[in-house]
N, C-alpha and C positions, 0 to 999 in steps of 0.2 A: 140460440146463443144471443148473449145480451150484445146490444150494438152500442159505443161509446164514443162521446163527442169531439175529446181531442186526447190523443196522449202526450206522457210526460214522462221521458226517460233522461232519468239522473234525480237522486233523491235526498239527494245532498241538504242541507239547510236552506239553500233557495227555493229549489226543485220539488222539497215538501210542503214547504207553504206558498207557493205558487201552487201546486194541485190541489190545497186546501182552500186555498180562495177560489179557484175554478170551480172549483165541486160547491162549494157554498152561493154560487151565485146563476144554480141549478143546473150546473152541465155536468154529464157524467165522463167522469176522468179512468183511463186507462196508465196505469201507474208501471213503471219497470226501472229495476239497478240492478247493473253485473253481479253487483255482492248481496249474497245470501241475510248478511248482517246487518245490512243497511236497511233493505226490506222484513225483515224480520221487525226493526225497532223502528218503523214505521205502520205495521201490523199494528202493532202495539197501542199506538196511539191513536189509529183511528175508530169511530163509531157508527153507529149504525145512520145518522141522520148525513154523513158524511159520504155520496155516490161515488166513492171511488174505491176500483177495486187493483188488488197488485196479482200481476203477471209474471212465472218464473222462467220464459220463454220469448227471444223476441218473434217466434213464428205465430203463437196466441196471439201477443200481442197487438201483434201490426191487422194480424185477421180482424181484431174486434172492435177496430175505427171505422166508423162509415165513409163514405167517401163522398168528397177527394177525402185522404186523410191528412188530417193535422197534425204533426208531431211537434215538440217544445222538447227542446234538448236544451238540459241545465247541468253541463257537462265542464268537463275542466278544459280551458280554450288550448288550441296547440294540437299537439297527436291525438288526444284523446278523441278533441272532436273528429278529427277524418277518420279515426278508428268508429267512431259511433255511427257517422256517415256510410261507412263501407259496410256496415252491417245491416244499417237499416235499408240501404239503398235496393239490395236483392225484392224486397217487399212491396214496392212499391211502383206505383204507374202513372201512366200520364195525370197532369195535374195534382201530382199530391205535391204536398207542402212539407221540408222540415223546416221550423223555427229554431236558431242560434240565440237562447238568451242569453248566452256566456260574457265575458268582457273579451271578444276577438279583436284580433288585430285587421281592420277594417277591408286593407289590404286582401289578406285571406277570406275576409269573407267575399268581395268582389269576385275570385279565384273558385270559390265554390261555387256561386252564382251561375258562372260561365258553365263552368265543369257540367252540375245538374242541368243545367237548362239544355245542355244537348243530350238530357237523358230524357228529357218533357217533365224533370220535376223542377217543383219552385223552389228557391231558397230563400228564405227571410231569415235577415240579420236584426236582431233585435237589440237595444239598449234599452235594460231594465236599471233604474234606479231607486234605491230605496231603503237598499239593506234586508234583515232577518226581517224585520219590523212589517216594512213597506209592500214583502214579497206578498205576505200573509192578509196584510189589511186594503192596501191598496197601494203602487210603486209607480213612479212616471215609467213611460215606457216608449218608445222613440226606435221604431220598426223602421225597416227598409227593404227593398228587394221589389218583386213584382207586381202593380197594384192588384192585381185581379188575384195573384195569392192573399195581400193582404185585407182585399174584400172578404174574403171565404171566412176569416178570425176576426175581422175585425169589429162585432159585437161581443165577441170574448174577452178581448184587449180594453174595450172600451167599459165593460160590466165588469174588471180585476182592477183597473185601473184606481188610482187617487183621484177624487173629484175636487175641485174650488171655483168656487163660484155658480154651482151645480153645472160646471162641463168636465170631463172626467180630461184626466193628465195624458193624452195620448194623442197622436197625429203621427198622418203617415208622411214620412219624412223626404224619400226617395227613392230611388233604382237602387240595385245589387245593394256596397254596404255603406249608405245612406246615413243606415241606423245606425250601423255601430260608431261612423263615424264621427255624430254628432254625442253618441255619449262619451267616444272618448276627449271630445271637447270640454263635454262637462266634466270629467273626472279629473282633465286640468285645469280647468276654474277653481274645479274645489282643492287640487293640493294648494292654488294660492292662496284661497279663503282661508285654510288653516293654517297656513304659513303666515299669514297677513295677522291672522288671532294670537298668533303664539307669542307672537314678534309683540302686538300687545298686554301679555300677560307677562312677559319680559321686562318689557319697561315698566309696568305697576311694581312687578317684584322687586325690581333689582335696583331701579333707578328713583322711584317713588317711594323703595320699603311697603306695600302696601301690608295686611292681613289676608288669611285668604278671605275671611268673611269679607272682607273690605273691596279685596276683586270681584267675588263673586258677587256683592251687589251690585257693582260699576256695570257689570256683565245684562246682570238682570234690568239695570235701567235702560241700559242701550237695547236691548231686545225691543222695550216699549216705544223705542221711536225707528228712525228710519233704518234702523239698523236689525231690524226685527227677522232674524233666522235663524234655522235648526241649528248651525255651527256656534251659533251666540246663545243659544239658550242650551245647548251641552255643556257648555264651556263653565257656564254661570254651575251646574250640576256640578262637574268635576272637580272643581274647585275646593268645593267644601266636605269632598267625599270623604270618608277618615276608616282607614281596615288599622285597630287596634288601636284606635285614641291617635294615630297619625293621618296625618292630609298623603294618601296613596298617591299621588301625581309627583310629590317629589320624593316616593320611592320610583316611582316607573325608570329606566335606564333613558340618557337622552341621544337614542339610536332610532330614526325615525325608518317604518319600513318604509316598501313600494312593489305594486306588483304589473309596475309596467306601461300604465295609460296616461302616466304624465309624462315621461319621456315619450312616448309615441306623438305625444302632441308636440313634445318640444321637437322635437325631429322633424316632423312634419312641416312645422313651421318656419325649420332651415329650408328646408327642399322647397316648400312653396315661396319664399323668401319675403315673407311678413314677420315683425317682429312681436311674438309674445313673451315679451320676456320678463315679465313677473312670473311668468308659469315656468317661464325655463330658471328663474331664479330658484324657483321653492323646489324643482326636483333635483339643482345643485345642492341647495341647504342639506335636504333630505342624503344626499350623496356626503355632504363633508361632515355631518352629525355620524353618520355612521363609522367612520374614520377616529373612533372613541380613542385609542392607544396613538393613534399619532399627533390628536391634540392634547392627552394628557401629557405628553413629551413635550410639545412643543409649550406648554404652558408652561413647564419648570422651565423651560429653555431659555427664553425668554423674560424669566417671573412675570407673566400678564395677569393684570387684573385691571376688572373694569373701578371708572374714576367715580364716587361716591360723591364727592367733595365740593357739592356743587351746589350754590344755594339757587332754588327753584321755586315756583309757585303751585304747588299740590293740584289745587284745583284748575289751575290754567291750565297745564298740560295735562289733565285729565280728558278737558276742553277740548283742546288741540290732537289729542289723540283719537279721539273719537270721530274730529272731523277727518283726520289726515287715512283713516281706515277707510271711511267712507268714500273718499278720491282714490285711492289705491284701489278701492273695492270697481268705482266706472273703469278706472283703468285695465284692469284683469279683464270684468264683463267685454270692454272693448277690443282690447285683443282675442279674447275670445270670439266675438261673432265679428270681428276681419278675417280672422284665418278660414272661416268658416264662409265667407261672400268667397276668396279666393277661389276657396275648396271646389267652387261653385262650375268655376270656370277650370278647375285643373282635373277635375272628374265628371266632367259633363254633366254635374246636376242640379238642379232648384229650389235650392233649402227654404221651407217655410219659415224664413227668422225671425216674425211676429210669432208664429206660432209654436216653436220652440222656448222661445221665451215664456210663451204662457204652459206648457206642460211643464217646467221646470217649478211650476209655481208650488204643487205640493208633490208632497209622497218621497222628492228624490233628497239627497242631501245637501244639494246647496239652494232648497227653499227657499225662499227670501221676499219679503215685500219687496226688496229692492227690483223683481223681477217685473213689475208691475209697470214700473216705469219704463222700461226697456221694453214692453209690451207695447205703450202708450206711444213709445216713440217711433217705433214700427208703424204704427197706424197711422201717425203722422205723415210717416214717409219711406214707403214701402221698399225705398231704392236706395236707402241710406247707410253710406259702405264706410263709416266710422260714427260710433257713438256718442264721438267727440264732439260732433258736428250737431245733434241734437239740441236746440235752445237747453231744455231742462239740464241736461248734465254739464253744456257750457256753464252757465250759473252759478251750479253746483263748484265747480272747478275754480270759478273768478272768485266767489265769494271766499273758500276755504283752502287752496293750496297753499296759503300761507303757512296755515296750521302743520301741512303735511313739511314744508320746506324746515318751520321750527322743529320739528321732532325728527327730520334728517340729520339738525345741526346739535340738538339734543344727543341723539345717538353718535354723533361723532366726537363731541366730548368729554363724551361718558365711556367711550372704547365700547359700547351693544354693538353687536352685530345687528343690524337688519336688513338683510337683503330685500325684501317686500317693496319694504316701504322705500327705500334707497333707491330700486329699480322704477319702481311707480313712477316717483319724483321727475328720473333721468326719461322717461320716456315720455313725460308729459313735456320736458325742455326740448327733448328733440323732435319728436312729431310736431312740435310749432313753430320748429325754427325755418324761417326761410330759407336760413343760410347756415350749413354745415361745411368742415375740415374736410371735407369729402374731395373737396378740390386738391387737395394735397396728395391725397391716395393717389388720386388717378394719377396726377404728376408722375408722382414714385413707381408709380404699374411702367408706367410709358417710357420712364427711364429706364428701367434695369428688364423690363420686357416687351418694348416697342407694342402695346396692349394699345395704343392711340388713347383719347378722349375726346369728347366734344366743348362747344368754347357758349360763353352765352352772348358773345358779339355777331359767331359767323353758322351758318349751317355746314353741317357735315361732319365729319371723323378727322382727327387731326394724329399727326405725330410730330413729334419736338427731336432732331439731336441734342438733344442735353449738353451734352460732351464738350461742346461746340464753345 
């Protein structure tokens, strides 16, 4: 009986090119899907130079992994996975492994951790990013759970992996769900990243009139500088795509979807009580875009339309917008890896966040040279619990907030919405203010619910009769 190096059950569009990259980079893959049809048109497409074979049984299956065994479950997150769980678990024994490449709710994956590990199996929760593309050729991939589980794979991980700079996109992140945790940090970076791009293709369109050829070069030139990433150089693509002599983007409906990991992050970020709130704006926006019949009512309702009427400098604020993305953009990165130092201390673990920064660098989707610097600044200083606080993107901040504040007052003229960049703005004023309305809250807590405060004259907890 042939013996096989890792299995792969679910065979979904991840799940097959994730076993085609295994298989391609000499390990022999044991393949398995509940449906008959799934495996069937995966049959289909493989070849003979390609070691991997499909199993229609998980009792074959599970026999013809060596051991420990490795399992990659690329399964849909939620019931399915404990359903895949509960199946494969009968199979298996002390030290085997399954891996969760799914997008789980980090939470759950901690839950299963506990669960298997009083069985003597390992659990790794994995954050793969990449897309179809990335599964196939090479994906960031950002594990978590037991190290000694993630020893057993982890020249697997590291030979599927995206490379830059000849080090491949992966590091082991943490205990239980580690991993999944940090990808869904990144999955709300990236709804602001494309929140933050729309929000400028908005203002070329609507407030500038651009062309789309005329965006999609602005696009292409910002790619070439520091603004160089996969969401910038799609954007520059889309732009000028045309299905029957039209630009497809303004037929697409503007109903933005979501399947869950940027509310998870904005949530999280309430509960740990750090504020990311460019990422909790863009999975708002994403929320009130979808709300298509009650702003076309409320438009007529209203009569709104945005103010055209406004004479502007083209090239200036082309200027200014490019700088004002790039300050939003430190902004999101930072809120990003605060919640993430929090995270540190509210789930007992030790996030590598130099080294996350640098597996982010290829393969996933919020790529970005701009990663490089956050890298840089890491290395600087290894304990550094705002990005703000880094010389380099202070700099960056002093030199061009300006820009960001003119295209706040730009968009408020002109009736654009942008939350992105609106929220950027407001959190850049309030994270440097020494001195916040905050005094007044407490006031009002202490009034109407004797909640006490403290004073900056006297030590201790105070209460006021008001009334008085």
């Amino acid at each position: 009986m042939k013996i096989y190096d890792v299995g792969v059950v679910g065979l979904g569009v991840m799940g097959k090119n994730l076993s085609k990259n295994i298989a391609s980079r000499g390990y022999k893959v044991a393949a398995f899907d509940y449906f008959e049809e799934v495996r069937d048109k995966m049959q289909v497409e493989l070849n003979d130079e390609q070691d991997i074979e499909l199993f229609h049984d998980i009792e074959s299956f599970t026999a013809s992994l060596k051991g420990p065994k490795n399992i990659l479950m690329m399964v849909q997150a939620g019931q399915a996975t404990d359903l895949t769980i509960d199946i494969l678990t009968p199979y298996l024994g002390q030290g085997d492994s399954l891996i969760d490449g799914g997008n789980a709710n980090f939470k759950e994956t901690i839950r299963r951790n506990i669960e298997l590990s009083e069985l003597g199996i390992n659990f790794i929760g994995v954050g793969i990013s990449g897309g179809e593309e990335g599964a196939l050729n090479g994906p960031s991939i950002m594990p978590g759970g037991q190290l000694d589980a993630y020893q057993n794979v982890e020249s697997i991980l590291k030979d599927i992996a995206a490379v830059k700079n000849g080090e491949p996109c992966v590091t082991y992140i943490g205990d239980n769900g580690a991993g999944h945790y940090v990808k869904m940090i990144h999955n709300g970076i990236e709804y602001a990243d494309m929140q933050l791009i729309a929000e400028a293709y908005s203002i070329m369109k609507t407030v500038l009139n651009m062309s789309h050829e005329e965006m999609s070069s602005i696009f292409e030139q910002w790619n070439q500088t520091e603004l160089n990433s996969y969401l910038i150089e799609i954007t520059s693509h889309i732009l000028i795509y045309k299905e029957n002599g039209e630009y497809l983007v303004e037929k697409i409906m503007d109903k933005a979807g979501q399947k869950g990991t940027g509310k998870w992050t904005a949530i999280d970020s309430l509960e740990l009580g750090i504020p990311s709130t460019v990422i909790s704006e863009s999975v708002y926006a994403r929320c009130i875009s979808s709300l298509k019949d009650e702003r076309i009512k409320a438009n007529k309702l209203y009569n709104f339309k945005q103010n055209n009427n406004i004479q502007i400098d083209k090239e200036q604020v082309l200027d200014q917008l490019r700088n004002a993305l790039y300050i939003s953009k430190i902004c999101t990165y930072a809120q990003g890896f605060r919640q993430m130092k929090a995270a540190e201390v509210e789930y007992g673990w030790s996030l590598p966040l130099g080294d996350i920064a640098k597996i982010w660098r290829e393969g996933c989707i919020i790529r970005a040279e701009f990663l490089d610097e956050i890298t840089n600044a890491f290395e600087r200083n290894n304990q550094l619990d705002n990005l703000l606080f880094d010389d380099y993107f202070k700099s960056r901040i002093i030199n061009h907030e300006s820009d960001l504040r003119e295209i706040v007052k730009l968009s408020i003229d002109t009736k654009m919405p942008i939350p992105g960049f609106s929220s950027s703005l407001t959190y850049l004023d309030q994270a440097r203010s020494e001195q916040l309305s905050a005094n007044m809250i407490q006031a009002q807590r202490d009034y109407f619910g004797a909640h006490t405060y403290e004073r900056i004259d006297q030590e201790g907890k105070f209460h006021t009769e008001w009334k008085k």
